[in-house]
VEXMI-715343 format. One line per field, with one value per residue: residue in three letters; x, y, z of N, C-alpha, C in turn; residue number from 0. Coordinates in nm, 2 decimals. Example, Ala and Ser with C-alpha at 12.3 -4.5 7.8 and 13.67 -1.06 7.14 Angstrom:
<drenvos>
r [Ala, Ser]
n.east [1.32, 1.28]
n.north [-0.57, -0.22]
n.up [0.78, 0.71]
ca.east [1.23, 1.37]
ca.north [-0.45, -0.11]
ca.up [0.78, 0.71]
c.east [1.32, 1.29]
c.north [-0.33, 0.00]
c.up [0.78, 0.79]
k [0, 1]
</drenvos>
This chain:
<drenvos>
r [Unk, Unk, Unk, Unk, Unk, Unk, Unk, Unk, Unk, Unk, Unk, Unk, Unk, Unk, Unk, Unk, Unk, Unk, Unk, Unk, Unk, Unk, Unk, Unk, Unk, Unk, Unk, Unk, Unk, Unk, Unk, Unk, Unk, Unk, Unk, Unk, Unk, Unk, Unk, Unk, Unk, Unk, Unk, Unk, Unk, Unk, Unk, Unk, Unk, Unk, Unk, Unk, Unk, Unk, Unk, Unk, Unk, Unk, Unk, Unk, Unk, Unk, Unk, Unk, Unk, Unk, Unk, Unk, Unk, Unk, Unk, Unk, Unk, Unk, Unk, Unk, Unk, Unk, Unk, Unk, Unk, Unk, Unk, Unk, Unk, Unk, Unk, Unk, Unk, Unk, Unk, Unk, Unk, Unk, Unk, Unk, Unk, Unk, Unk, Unk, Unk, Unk, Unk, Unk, Unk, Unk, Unk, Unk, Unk, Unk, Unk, Unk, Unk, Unk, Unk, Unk, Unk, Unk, Unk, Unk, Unk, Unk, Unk, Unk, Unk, Unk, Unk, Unk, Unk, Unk, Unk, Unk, Unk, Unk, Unk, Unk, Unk, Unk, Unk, Unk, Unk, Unk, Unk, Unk, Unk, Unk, Unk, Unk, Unk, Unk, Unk, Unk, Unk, Unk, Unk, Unk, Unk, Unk, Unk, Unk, Unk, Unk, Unk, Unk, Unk, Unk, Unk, Unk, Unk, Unk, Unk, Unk, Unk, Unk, Unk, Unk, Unk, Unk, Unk, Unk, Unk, Unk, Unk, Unk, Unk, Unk, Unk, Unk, Unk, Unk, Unk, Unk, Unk, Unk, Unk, Unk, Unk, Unk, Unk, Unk, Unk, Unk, Unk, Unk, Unk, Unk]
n.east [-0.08, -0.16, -0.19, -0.26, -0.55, -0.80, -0.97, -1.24, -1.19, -1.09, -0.82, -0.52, -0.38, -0.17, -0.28, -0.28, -0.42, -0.64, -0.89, -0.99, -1.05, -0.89, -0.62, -0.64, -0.54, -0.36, -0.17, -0.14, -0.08, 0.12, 0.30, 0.62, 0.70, 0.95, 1.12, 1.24, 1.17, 1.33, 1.14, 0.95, 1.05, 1.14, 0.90, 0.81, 0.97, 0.91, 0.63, 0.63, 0.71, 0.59, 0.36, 0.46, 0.37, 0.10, -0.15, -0.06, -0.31, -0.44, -0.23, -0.23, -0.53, -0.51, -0.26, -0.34, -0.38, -0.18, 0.01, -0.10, -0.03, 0.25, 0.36, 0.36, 0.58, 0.83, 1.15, 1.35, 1.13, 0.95, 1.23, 1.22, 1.04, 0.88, 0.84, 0.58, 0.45, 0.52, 0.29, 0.02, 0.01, -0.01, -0.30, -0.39, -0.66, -0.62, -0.43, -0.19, -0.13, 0.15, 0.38, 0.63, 0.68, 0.62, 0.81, 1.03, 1.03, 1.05, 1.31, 1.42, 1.40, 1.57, 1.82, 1.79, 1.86, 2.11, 2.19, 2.12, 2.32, 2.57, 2.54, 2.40, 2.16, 1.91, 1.79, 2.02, 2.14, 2.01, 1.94, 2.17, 2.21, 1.97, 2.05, 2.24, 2.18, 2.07, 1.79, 1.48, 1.21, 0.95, 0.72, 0.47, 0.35, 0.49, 0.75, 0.86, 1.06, 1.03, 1.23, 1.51, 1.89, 2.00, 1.84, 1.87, 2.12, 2.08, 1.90, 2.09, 2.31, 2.13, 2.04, 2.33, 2.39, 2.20, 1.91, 1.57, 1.34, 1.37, 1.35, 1.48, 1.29, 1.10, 1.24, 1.23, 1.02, 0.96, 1.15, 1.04, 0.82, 0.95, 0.99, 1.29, 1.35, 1.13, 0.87, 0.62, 0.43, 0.50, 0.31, 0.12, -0.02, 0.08, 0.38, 0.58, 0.58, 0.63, 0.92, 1.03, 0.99, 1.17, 1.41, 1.56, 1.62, 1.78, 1.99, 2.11, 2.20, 2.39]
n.north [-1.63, -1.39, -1.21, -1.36, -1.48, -1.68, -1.78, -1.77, -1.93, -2.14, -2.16, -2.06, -1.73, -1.41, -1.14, -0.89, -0.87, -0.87, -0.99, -0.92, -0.99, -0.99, -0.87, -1.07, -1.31, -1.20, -1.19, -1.49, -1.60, -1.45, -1.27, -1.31, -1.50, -1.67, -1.44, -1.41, -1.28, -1.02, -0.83, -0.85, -0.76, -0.55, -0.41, -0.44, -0.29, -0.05, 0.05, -0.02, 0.22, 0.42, 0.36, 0.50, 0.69, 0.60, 0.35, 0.00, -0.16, 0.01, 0.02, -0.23, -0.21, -0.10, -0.18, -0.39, -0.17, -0.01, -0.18, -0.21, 0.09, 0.10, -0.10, -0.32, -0.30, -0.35, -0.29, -0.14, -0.07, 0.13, 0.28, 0.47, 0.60, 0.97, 1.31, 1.36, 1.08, 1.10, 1.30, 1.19, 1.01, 1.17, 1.23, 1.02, 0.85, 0.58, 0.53, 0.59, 0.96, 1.16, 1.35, 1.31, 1.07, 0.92, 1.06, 0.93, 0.65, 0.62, 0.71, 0.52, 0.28, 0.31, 0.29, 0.04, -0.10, -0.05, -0.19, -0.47, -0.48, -0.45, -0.68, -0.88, -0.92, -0.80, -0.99, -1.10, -0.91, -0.84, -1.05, -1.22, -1.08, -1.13, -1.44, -1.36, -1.35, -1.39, -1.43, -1.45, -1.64, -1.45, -1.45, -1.27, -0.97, -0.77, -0.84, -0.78, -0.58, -0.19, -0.12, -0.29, -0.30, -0.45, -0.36, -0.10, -0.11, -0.22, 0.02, 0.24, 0.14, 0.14, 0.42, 0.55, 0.49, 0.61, 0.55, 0.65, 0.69, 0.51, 0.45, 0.33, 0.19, 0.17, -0.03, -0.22, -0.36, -0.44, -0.59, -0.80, -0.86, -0.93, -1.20, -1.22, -1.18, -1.39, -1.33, -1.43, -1.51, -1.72, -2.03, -1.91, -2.01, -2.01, -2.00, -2.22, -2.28, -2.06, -2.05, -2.28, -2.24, -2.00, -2.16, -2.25, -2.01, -1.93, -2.08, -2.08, -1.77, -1.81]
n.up [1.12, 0.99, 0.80, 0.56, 0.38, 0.31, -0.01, -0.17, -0.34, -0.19, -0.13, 0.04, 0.03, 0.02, 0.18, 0.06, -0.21, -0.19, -0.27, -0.47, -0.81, -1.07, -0.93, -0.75, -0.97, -1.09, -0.80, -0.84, -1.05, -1.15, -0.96, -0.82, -0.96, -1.16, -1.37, -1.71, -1.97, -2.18, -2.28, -2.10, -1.83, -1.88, -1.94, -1.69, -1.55, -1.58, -1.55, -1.30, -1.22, -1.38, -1.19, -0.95, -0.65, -0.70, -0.64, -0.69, -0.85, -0.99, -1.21, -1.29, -1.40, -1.59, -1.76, -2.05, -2.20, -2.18, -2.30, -2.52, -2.64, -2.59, -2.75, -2.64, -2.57, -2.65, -2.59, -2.86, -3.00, -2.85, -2.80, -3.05, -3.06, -3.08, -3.03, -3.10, -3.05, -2.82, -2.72, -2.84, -2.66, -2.43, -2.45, -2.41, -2.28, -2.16, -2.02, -1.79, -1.79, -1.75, -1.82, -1.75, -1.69, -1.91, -2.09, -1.96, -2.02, -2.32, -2.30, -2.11, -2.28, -2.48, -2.29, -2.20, -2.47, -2.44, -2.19, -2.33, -2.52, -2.39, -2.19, -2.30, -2.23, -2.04, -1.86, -1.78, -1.68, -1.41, -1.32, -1.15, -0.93, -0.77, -0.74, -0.59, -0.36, 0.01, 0.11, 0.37, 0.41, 0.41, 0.69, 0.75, 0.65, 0.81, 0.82, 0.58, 0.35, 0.24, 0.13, -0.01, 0.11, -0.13, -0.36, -0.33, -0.44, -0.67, -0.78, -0.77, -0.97, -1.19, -1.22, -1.27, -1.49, -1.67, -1.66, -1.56, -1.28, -1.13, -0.82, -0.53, -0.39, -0.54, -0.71, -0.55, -0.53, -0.81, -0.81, -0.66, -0.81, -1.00, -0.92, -0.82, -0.60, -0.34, -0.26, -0.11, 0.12, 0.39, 0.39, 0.18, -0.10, -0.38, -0.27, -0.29, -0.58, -0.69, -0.59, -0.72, -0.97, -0.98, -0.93, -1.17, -1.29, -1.10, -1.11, -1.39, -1.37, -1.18]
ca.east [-0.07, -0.32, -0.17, -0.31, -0.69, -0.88, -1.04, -1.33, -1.19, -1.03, -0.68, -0.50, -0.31, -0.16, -0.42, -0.27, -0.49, -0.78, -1.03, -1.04, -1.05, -0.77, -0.54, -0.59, -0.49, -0.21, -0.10, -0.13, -0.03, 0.27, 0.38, 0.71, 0.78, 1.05, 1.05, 1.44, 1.22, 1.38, 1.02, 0.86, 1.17, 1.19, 0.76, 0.80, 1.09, 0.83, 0.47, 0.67, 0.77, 0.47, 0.26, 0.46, 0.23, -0.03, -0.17, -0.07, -0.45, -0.43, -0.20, -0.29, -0.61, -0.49, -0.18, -0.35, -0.38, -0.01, 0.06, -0.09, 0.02, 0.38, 0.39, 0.44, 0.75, 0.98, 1.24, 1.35, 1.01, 0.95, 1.32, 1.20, 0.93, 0.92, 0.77, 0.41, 0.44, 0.47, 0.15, -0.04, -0.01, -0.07, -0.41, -0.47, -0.71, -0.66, -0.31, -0.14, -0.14, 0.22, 0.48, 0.76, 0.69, 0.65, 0.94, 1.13, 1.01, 1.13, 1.52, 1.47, 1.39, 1.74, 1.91, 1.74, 1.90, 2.28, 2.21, 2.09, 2.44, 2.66, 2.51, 2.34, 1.99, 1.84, 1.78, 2.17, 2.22, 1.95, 1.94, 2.26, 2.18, 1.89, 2.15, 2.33, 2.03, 2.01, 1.64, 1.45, 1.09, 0.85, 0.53, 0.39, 0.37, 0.60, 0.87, 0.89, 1.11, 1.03, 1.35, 1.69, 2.03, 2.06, 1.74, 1.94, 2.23, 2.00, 1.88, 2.23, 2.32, 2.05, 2.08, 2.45, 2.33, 2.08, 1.74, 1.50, 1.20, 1.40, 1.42, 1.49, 1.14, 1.02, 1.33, 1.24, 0.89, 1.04, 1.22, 0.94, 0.74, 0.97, 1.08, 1.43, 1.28, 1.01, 0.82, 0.51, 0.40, 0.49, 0.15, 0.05, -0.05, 0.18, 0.50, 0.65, 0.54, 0.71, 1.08, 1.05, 0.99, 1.27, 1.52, 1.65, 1.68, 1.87, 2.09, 2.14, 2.25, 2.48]
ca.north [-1.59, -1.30, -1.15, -1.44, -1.46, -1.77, -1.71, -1.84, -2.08, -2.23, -2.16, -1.91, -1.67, -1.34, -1.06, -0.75, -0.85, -0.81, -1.08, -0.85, -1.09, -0.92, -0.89, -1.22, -1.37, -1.15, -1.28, -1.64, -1.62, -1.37, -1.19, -1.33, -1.63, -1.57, -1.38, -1.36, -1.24, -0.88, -0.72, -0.83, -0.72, -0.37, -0.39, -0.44, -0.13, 0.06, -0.01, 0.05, 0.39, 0.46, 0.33, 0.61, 0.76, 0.54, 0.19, -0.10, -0.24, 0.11, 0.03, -0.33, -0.22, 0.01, -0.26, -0.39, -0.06, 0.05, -0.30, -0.14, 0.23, 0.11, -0.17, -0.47, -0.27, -0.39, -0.14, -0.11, -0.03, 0.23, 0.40, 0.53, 0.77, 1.11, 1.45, 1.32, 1.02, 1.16, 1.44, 1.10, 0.97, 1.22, 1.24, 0.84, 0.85, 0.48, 0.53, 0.76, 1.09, 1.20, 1.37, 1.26, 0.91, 0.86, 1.08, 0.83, 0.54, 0.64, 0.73, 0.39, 0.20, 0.34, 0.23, -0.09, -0.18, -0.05, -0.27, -0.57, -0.50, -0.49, -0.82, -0.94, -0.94, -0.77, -1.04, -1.13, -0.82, -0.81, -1.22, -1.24, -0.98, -1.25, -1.53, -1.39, -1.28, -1.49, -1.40, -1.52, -1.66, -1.37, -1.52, -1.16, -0.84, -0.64, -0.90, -0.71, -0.42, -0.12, -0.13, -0.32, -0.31, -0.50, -0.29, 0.07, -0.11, -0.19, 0.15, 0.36, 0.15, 0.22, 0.56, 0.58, 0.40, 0.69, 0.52, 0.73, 0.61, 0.39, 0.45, 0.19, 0.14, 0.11, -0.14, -0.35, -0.41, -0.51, -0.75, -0.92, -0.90, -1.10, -1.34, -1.19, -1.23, -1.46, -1.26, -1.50, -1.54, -1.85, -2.10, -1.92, -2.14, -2.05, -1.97, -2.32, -2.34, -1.95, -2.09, -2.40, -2.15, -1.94, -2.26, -2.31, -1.90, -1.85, -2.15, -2.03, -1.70, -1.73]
ca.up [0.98, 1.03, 0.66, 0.47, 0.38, 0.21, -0.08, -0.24, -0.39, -0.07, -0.14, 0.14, -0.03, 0.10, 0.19, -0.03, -0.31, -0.08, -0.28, -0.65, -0.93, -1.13, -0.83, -0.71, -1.04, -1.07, -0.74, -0.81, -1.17, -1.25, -0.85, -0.73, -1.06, -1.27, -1.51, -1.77, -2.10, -2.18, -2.29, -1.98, -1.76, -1.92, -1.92, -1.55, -1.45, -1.68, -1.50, -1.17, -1.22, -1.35, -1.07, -0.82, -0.63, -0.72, -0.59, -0.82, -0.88, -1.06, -1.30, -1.35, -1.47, -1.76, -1.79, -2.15, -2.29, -2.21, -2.36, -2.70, -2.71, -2.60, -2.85, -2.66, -2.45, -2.67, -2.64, -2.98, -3.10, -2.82, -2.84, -3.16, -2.98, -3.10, -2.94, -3.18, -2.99, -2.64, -2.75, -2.84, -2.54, -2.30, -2.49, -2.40, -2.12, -2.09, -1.99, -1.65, -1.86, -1.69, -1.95, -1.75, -1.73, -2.08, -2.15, -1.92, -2.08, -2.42, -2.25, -2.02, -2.40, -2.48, -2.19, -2.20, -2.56, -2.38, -2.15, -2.44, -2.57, -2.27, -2.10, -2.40, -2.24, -1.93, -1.73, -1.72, -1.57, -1.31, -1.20, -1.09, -0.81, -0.71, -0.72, -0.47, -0.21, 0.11, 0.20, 0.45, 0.42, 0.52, 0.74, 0.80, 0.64, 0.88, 0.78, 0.44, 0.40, 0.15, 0.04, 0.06, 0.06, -0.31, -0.44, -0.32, -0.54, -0.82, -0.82, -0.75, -1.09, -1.34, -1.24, -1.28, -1.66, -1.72, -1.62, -1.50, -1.22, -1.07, -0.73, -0.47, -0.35, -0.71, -0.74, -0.47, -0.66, -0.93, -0.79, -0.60, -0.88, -1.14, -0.90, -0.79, -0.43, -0.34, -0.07, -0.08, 0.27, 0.42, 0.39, 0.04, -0.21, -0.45, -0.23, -0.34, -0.71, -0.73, -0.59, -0.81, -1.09, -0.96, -0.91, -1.26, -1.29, -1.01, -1.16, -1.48, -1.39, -1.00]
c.east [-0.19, -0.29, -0.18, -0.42, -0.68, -0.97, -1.16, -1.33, -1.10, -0.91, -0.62, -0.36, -0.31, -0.28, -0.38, -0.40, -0.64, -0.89, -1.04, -0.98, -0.91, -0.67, -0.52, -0.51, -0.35, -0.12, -0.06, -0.08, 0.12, 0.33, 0.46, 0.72, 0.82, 1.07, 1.21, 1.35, 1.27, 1.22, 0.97, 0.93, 1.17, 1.03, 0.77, 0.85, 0.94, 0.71, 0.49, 0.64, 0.64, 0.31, 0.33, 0.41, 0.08, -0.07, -0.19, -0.19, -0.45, -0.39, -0.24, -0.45, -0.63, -0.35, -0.19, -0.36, -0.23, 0.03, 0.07, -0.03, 0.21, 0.46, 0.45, 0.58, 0.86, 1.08, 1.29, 1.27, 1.00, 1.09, 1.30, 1.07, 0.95, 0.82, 0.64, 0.39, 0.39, 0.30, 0.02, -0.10, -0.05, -0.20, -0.46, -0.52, -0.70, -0.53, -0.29, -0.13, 0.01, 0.38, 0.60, 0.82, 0.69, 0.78, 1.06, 1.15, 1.09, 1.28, 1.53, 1.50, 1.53, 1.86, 1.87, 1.86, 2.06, 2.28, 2.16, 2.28, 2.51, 2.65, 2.45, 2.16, 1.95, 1.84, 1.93, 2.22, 2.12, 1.95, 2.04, 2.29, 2.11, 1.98, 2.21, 2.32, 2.06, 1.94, 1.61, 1.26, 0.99, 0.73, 0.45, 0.42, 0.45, 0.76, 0.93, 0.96, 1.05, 1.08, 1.43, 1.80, 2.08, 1.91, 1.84, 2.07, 2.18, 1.96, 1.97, 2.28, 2.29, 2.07, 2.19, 2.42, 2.23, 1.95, 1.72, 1.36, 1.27, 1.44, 1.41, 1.37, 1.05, 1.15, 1.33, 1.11, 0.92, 1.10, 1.10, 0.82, 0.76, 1.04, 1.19, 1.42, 1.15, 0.95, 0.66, 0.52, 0.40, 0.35, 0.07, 0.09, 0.07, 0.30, 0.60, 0.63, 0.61, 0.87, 1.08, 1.06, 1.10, 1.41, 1.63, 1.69, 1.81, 2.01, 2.17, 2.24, 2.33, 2.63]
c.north [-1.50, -1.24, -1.22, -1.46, -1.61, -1.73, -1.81, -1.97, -2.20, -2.23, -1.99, -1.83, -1.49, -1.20, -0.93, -0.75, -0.91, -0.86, -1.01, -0.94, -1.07, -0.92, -1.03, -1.32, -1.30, -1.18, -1.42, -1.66, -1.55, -1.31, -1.30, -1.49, -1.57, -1.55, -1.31, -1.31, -1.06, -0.78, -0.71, -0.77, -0.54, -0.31, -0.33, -0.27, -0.02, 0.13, 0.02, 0.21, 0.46, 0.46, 0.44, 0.67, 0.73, 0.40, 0.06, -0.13, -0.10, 0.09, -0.16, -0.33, -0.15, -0.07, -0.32, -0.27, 0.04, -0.04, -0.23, -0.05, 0.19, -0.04, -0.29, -0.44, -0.33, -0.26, -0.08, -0.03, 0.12, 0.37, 0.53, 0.64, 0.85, 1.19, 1.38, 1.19, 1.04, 1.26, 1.34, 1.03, 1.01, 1.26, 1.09, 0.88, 0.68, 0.41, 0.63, 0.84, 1.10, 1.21, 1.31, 1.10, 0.86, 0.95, 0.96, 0.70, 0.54, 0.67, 0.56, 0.29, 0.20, 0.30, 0.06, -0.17, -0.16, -0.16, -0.42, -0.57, -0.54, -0.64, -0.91, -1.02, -0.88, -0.87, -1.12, -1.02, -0.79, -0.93, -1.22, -1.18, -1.10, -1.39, -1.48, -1.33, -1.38, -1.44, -1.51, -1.54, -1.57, -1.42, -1.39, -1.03, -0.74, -0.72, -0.86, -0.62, -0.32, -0.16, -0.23, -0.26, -0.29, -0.41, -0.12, 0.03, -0.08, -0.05, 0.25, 0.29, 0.17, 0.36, 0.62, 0.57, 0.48, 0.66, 0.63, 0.62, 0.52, 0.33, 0.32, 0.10, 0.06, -0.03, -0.25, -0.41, -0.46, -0.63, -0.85, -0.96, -1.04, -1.17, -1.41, -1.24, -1.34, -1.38, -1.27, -1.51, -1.69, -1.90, -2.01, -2.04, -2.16, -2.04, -2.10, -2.36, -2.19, -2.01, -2.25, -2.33, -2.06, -2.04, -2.23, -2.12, -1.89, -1.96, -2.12, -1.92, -1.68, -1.71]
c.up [0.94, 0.88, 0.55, 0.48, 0.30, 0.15, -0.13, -0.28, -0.28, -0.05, -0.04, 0.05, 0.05, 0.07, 0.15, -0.20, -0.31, -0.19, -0.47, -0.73, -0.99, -1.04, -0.78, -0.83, -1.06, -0.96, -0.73, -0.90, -1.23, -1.07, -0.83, -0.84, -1.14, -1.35, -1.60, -1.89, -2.09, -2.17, -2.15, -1.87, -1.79, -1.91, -1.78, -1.48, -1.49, -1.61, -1.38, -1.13, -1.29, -1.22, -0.93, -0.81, -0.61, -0.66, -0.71, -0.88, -1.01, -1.21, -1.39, -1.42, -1.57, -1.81, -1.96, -2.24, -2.27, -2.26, -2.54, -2.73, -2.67, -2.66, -2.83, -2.52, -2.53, -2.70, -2.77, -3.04, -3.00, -2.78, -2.93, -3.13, -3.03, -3.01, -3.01, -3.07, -2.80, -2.66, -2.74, -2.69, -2.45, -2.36, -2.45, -2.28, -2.06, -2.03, -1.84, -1.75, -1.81, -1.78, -1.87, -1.72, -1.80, -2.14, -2.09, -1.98, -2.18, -2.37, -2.19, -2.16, -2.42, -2.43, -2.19, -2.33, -2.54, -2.32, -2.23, -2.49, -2.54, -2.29, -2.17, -2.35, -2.09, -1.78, -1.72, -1.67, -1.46, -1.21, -1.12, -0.97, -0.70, -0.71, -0.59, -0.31, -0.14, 0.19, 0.30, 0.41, 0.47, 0.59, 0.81, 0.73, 0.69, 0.89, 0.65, 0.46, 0.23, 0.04, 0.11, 0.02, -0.12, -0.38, -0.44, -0.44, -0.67, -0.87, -0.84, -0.92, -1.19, -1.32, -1.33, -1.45, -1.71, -1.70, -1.56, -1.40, -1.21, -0.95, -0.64, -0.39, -0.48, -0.73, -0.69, -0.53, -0.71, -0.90, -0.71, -0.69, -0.99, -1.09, -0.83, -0.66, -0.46, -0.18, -0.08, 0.07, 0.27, 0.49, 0.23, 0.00, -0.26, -0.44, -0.30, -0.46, -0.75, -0.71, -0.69, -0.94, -1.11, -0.99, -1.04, -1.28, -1.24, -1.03, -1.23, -1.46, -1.23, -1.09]
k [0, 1, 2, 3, 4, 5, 6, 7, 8, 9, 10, 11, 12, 13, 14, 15, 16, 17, 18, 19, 20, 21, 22, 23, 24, 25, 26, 27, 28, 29, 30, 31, 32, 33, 34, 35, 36, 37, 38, 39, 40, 41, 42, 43, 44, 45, 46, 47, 48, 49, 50, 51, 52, 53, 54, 55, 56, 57, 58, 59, 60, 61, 62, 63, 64, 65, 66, 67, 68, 69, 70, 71, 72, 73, 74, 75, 76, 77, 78, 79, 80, 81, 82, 83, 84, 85, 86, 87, 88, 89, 90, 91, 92, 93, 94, 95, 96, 97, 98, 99, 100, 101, 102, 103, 104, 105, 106, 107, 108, 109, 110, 111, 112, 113, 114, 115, 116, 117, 118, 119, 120, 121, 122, 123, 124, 125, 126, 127, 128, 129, 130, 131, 132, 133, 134, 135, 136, 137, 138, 139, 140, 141, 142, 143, 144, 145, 146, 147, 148, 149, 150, 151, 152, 153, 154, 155, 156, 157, 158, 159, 160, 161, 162, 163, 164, 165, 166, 167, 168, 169, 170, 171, 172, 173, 174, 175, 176, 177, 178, 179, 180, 181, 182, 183, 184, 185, 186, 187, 188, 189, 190, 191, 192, 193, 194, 195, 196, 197, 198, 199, 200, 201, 202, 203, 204, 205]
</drenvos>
């Protein structure tokens, strides 16, 4: 289990969030448990597609200040964007500067409240993908894949649905982040306290 480290506090957890305070709690507290509310679901696609290119720790440390300028992520609030809005933003230095990621954002808001309509909430149209996964337990880092299969799906359909930034690399993120997958390393801590958290999800919505 050479892709698991022990940390300080004695607990072995996997070695992508290489000991930094902020990363570690983000892996023990929010990576890979599941996550059905809509804001944080539409936060998540959002924070992805911004983070291309970049190294997550990146965006998790400007993560509260896209919290503020995009109001929470509730799509409603940021559909209503205008051109002043985008101008605003790419003046935040405590955000990615990057006009087509915040123009995306504002279109994805939009598509987010189609799909609110449709399926009557985000995570009934994304769980039911994770219902019907049969992963395998990763115990090493080269047991991961980029991408899959149901991530290339997930992304060939928001497209089809007008998202923007959502390719299938950024989609498989996404999904290991809220849950969809559990791709804790077998012997993390919290690999069995994430599928317990997953359980009643993946109930709810097979």
């Amino acid at each position: 289990m050479t892709d698991l480290v022990t940390g300080a506090d004695g607990n072995r957890r996997c070695a992508w969030s290489g000991g930094d305070e902020l990363y570690d709690a983000y892996h023990d507290h929010e990576w890979g448990r599941g996550v059905a509310t809509d804001h944080r679901l539409f936060e998540k696609i959002v924070l992805e597609g911004f983070q291309a290119g970049l190294a997550w720790i990146t965006i998790l440390r400007k993560r509260e200040r896209f919290r503020q300028v995009f109001v929470g992520f509730d799509p409603a609030l940021v559909a209503e964007f205008s051109e002043a809005d985008v101008l605003r933003l790419l003046d935040d230095a405590g955000i990615v500067r990057h006009r087509g990621k915040i123009e995306a954002t504002i279109n994805n808001a939009d598509r987010a409240l189609e799909m609110i309509e449709e399926f009557g909430s985000i995570a009934a149209y994304v769980w039911p993908l994770a219902s019907s996964l049969d992963t395998q337990a990763p115990a090493t880092f080269s047991d991961m894949a980029a991408q899959t299969e149901a991530s290339a799906a997930l992304s060939k359909d928001l497209k089809k649905r007008g998202w923007k930034f959502v390719g299938p690399t950024t989609m498989y993120a996404f999904m290991q982040a809220m849950g969809l997958v559990n791709d804790h390393l077998v012997g993390c801590w919290v690999r069995q306290a994430c599928e317990a958290e997953r359980a009643p999800l993946l109930e709810r919505y097979k």
